[in-house]
C-alpha positions in Angstrom: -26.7 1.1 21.5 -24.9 2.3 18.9 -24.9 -0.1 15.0 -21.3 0.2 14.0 -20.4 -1.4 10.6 -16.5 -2.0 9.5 -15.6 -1.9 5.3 -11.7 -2.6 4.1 -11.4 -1.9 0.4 -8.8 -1.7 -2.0 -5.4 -4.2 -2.1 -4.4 -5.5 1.0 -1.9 -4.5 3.7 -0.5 -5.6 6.7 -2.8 -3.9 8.9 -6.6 -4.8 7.8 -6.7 -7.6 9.9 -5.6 -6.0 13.3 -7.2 -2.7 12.4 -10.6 -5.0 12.5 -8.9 -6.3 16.0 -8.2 -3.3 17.3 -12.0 -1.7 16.7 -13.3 -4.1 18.2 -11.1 -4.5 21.1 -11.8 -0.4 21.8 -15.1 -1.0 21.2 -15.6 -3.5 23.9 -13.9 -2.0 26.2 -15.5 1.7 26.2 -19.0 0.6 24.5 -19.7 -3.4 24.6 -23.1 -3.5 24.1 -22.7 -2.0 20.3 -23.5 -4.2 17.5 -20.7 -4.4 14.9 -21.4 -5.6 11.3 -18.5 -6.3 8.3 -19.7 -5.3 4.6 -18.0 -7.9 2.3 -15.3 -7.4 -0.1 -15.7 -3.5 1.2 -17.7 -1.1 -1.2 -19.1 -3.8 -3.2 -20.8 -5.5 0.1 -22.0 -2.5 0.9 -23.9 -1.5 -2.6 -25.1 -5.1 -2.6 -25.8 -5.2 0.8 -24.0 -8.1 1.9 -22.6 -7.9 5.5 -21.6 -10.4 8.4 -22.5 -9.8 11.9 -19.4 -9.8 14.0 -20.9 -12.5 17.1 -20.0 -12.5 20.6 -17.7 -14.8 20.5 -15.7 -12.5 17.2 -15.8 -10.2 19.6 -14.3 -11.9 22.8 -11.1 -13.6 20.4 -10.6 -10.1 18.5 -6.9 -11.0 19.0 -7.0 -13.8 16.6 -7.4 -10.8 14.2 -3.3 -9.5 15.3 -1.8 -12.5 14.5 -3.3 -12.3 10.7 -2.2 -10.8 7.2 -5.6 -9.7 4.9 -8.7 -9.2 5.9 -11.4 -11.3 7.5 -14.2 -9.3 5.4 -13.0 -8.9 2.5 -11.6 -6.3 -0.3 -12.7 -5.1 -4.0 -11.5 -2.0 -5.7 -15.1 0.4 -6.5 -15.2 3.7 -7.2 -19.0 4.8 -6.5 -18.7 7.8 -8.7 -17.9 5.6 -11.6 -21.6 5.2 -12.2 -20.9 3.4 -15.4 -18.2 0.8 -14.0 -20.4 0.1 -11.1 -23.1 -0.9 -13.5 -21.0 -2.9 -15.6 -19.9 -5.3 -12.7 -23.6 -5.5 -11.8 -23.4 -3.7 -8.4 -26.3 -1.2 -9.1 -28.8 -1.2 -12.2 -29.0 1.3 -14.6 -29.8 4.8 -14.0 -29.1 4.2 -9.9 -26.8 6.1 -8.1 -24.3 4.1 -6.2 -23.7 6.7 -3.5 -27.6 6.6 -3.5 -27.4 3.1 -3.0 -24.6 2.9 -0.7 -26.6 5.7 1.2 -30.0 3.1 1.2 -28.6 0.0 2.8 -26.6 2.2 5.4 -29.8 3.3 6.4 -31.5 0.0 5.8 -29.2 -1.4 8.3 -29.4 1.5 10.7 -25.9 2.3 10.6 -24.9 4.8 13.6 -21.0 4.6 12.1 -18.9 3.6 9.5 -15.5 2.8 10.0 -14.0 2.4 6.2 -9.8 1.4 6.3 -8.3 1.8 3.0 -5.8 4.2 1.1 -6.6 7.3 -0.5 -9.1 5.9 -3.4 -11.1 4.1 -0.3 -11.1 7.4 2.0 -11.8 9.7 -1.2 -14.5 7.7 -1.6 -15.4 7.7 2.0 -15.5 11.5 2.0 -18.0 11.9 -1.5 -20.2 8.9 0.4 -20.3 11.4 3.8 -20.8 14.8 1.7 -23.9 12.9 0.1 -25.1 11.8 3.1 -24.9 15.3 4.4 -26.6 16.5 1.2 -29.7 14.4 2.3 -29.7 15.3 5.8 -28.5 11.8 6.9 -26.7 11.9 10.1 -23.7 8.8 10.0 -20.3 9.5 11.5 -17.6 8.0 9.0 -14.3 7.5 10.2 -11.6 6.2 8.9 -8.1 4.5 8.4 -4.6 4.7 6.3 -4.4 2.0 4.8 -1.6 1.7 2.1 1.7 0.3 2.1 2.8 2.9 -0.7 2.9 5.4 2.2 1.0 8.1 -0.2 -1.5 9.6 1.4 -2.2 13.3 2.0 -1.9 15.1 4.4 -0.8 11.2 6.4 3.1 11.1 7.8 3.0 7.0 7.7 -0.1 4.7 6.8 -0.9 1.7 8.5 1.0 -1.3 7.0 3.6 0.5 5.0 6.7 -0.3 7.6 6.2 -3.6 7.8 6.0 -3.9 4.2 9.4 -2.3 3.9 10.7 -5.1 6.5 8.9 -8.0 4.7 9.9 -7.0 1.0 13.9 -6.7 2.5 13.4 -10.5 3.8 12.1 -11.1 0.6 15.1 -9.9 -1.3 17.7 -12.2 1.2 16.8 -14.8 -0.5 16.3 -14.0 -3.9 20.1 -12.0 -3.7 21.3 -15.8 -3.3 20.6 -16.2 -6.8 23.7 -14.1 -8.0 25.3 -17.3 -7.5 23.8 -19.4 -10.1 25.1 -18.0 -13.3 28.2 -15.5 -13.6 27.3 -11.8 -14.8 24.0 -11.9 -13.2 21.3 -8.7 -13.3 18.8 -8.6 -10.4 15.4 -6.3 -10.7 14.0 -6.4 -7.4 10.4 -4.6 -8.4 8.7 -2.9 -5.1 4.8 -1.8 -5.4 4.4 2.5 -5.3 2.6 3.7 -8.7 3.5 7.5 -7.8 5.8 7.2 -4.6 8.8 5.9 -4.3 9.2 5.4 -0.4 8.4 1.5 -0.3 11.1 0.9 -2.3 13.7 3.4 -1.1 12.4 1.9 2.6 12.8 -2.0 1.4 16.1 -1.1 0.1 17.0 0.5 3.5 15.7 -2.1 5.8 17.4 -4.9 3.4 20.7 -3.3 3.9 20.3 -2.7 7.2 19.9 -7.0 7.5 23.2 -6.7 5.7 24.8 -4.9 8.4 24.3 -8.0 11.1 25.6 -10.6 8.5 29.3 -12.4 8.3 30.5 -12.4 4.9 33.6 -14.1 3.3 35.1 -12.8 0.3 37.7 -15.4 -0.2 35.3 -17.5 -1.8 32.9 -14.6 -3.4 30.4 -14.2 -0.3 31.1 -10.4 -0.3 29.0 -8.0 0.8 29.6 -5.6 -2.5 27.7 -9.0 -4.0 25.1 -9.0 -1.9 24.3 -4.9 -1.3 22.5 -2.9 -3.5 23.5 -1.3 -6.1 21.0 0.8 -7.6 17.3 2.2 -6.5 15.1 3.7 -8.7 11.9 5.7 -7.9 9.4 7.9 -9.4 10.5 10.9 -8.2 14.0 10.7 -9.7 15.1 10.7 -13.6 17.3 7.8 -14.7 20.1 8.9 -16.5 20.4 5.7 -18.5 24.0 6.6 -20.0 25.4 7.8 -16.9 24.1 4.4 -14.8 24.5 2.1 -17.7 28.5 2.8 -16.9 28.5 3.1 -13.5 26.9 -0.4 -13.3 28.7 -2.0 -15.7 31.9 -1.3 -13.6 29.7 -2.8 -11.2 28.8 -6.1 -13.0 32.8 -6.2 -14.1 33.6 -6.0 -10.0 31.0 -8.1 -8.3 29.9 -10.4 -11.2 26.5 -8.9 -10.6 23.9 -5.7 -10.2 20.8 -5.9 -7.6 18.6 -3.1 -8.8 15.6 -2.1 -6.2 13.0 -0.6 -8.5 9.6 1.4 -7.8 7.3 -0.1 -10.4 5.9 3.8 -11.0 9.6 4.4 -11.9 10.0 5.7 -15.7 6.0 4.8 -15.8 5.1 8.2 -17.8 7.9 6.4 -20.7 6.9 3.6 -20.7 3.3 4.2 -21.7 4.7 6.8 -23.7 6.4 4.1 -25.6 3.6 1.5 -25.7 0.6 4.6 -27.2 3.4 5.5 -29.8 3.0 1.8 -31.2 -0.2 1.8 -31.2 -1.2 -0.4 -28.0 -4.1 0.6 -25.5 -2.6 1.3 -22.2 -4.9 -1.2 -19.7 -6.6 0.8 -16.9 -8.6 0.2 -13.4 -11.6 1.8 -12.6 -9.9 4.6 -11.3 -8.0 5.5 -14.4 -4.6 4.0 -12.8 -2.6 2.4 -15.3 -2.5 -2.0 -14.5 0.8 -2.0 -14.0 1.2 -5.6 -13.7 -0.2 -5.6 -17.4 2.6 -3.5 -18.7 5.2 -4.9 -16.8 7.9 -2.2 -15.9 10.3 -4.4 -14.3 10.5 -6.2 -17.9 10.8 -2.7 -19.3 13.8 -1.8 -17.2 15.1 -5.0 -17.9 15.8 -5.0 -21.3 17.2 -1.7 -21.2 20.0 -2.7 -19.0 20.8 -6.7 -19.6 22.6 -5.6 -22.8 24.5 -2.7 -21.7 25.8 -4.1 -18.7 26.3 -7.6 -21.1 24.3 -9.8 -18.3 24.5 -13.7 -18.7 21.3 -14.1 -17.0 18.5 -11.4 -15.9 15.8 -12.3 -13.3 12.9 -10.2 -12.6 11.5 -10.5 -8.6 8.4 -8.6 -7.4 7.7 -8.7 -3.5 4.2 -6.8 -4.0 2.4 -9.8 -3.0 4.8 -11.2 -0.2 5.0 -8.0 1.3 1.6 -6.3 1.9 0.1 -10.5 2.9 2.2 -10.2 5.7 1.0 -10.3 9.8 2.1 -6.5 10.7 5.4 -6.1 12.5 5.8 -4.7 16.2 5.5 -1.1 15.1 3.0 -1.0 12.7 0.6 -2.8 15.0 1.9 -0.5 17.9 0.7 2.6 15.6 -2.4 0.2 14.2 -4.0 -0.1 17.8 -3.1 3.5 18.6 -4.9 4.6 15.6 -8.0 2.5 16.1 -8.7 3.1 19.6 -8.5 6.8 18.5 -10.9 6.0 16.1 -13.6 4.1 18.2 -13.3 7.1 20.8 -14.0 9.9 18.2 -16.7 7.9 16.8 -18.6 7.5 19.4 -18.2 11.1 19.6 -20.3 11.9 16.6 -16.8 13.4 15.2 -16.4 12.5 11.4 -12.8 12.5 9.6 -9.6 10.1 9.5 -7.5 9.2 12.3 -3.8 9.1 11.5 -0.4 11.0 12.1 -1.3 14.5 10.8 1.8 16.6 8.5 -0.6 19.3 9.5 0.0 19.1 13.1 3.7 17.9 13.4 2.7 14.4 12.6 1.1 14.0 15.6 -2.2 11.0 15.8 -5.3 12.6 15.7 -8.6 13.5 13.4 -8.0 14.9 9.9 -11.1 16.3 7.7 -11.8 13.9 5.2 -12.1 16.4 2.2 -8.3 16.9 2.7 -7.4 13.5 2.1 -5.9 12.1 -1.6 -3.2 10.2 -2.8 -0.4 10.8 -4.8 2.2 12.0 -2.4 5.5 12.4 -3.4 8.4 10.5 -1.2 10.7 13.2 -0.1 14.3 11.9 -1.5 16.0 14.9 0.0 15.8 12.9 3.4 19.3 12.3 4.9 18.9 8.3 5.3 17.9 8.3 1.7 20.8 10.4 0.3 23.4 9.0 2.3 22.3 5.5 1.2 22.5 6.7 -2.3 26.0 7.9 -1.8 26.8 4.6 0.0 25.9 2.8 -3.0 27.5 4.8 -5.5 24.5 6.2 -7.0 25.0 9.4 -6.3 
């Protein structure tokens, strides 16, 4: 009888919840008698050893789990090789090794398998934890899930939660476009989360216009479509020519009365800490070295390089981050969710180690990628036809 434990770790996504669901749905089904433990708030449960035991009757309504945004166990954001950080928040003492810890209580609770769902920093972290293990002659299968509605992970095609994201940040954005009508001349930043990738936000802005497409508009009385469309999308993988757009969208602002820019909060990221170092200001970080965006604020950034040019009465600054990855997951995410999890259960109880997801390797197709291959930062590929044809339906380009 198999001791399978579950960890989620980093931000959220729509897709935590039901991946929890959909392990232990598998895992009833093909191996019920297997006791399934949680770690709390994910790596930081696990170096403190704090853990829930999922009952019988978890088990039995692992549907509940479907129907809900989050996580029922918990996130943190740890890096257990950044020995000193890990100390610092008191989650080993000093001079212990946390994947030395971590490596302890697995054993201490006589963990057969790990099942860690998280983005790249979770499944790097995943991978060092399983090449220590190894090191030690430990025997633990570790498998794990994409989580990450940035949709950045290599070698992954599409992580769990990042569609329904996309959806959730374009409902978002219907009802914050209504504010164009409060004030004439009226600048819009729509900021979308993706530190390094721009694909949430060129995906939001997609989905967003495709809600545009099934809505009745009257222009007689300025409910146009041009008002309520999108004018501008900027992500981290393209340069803003700031002369060249400052004109284009002040024609804009001088047609529709107003601009609704869709903006990667990565975009123009390298500037703007560029900018804030030159004056002399420490550039906050996390634990692993990403810049706290929130603390820097690039929507703000963008803002005031555009409200004057473009000679804006009123500039608000929206971020769907929040709104978007809290969300239950949509129909196709949770299709892809189960898919992925099932797979998951099966290989684990396989003794096979790695990451289940849909593999650029192997056409995309769902199946078990080496952990040592997987890391973040990849680039959204803006040279896809529904990107550039959006671009040129917008004007942008």
């Amino acid at each position: 009888m198999p001791r399978v434990a579950l960890l989620t770790s980093g931000g959220i996504a729509p897709c935590l919840s039901a991946a929890v669901g959909g392990l232990i749905e598998k895992y009833n089904e093909i191996s019920p008698d297997s006791e399934i433990i949680g770690y709390k708030h994910g790596y930081r449960g696990l170096l403190l050893g704090e853990s829930v035991t999922f009952s019988q009757n978890v088990k039995e309504n692992y549907e509940i789990f479907y129907d809900f945004g989050g996580t029922p166990i918990g996130n943190s954001r740890v890096k257990l090789t950044n020995v000193d950080d890990c100390v610092k928040k008191g989650y080993v003492s000093e001079g212990q090794d946390p994947l030395d810890v971590a490596a302890n209580q697995l054993f201490k609770d006589r963990i057969d398998i790990l099942h860690i769902i998280g983005g790249d920093d979770t499944n790097t972290m995943a991978a060092a934890l399983a090449r220590h293990l190894e090191k030690k002659g430990t025997k633990l299968t570790v498998v794990g899930l994409p989580k990450t509605v940035d949709n950045d992970v290599v070698p992954v095609e599409q992580t769990l939660g990042a569609w329904t994201a996309a959806e959730q940040g374009a409902i978002f954005f219907e009802n914050i476009a209504n504010e164009n009508t409060t004030s004439r001349r009226q600048l819009i930043i729509h900021e979308v989360m993706g530190r390094h990738c721009g694909w949430l936000t060129a995906s939001t802005a997609y989905e967003y216009r495709k809600l545009l497409e099934n809505r009745k508009f009257l222009p007689e009385l300025n409910i146009s479509k041009e008002r309520w469309d999108v004018h501008a999308v900027y992500i981290p993988e393209t340069v803003v020519n700031f002369q060249k757009e400052s004109q284009r969208l002040r024609k804009c602002m001088n047609e529709n009365d107003c601009v609704n820019i869709f903006l990667s909060e990565g975009a123009g990221m390298d500037t703007i800490v560029r900018e804030l170092e030159s004056q002399g200001q420490e550039v906050p970080r996390d634990a692993f070295g990403h810049v706290r965006l929130d603390d820097i604020n690039p929507g703000q950034w963008f803002a005031k390089q555009f409200a004057k040019v473009l000679d804006a009465d009123k500039t608000l600054i929206q971020k769907s981050g929040y709104f978007a990855r809290s969300a239950k997951p949509g129909e196709r995410d949770l299709d892809l969710i189960k898919k992925s999890a099932f797979l998951a259960a099966e290989f684990a109880l396989h003794g096979e180690s790695g990451l289940v997801g849909l593999d650029d390797n192997n056409d995309g197709k769902l199946g078990l990628i080496d952990l040592q291959l997987i890391k973040g930062g990849k680039e959204f590929d803006t040279n896809q036809s529904w990107f550039q044809n959006m671009l040129i339906s917008i004007g942008q380009k």
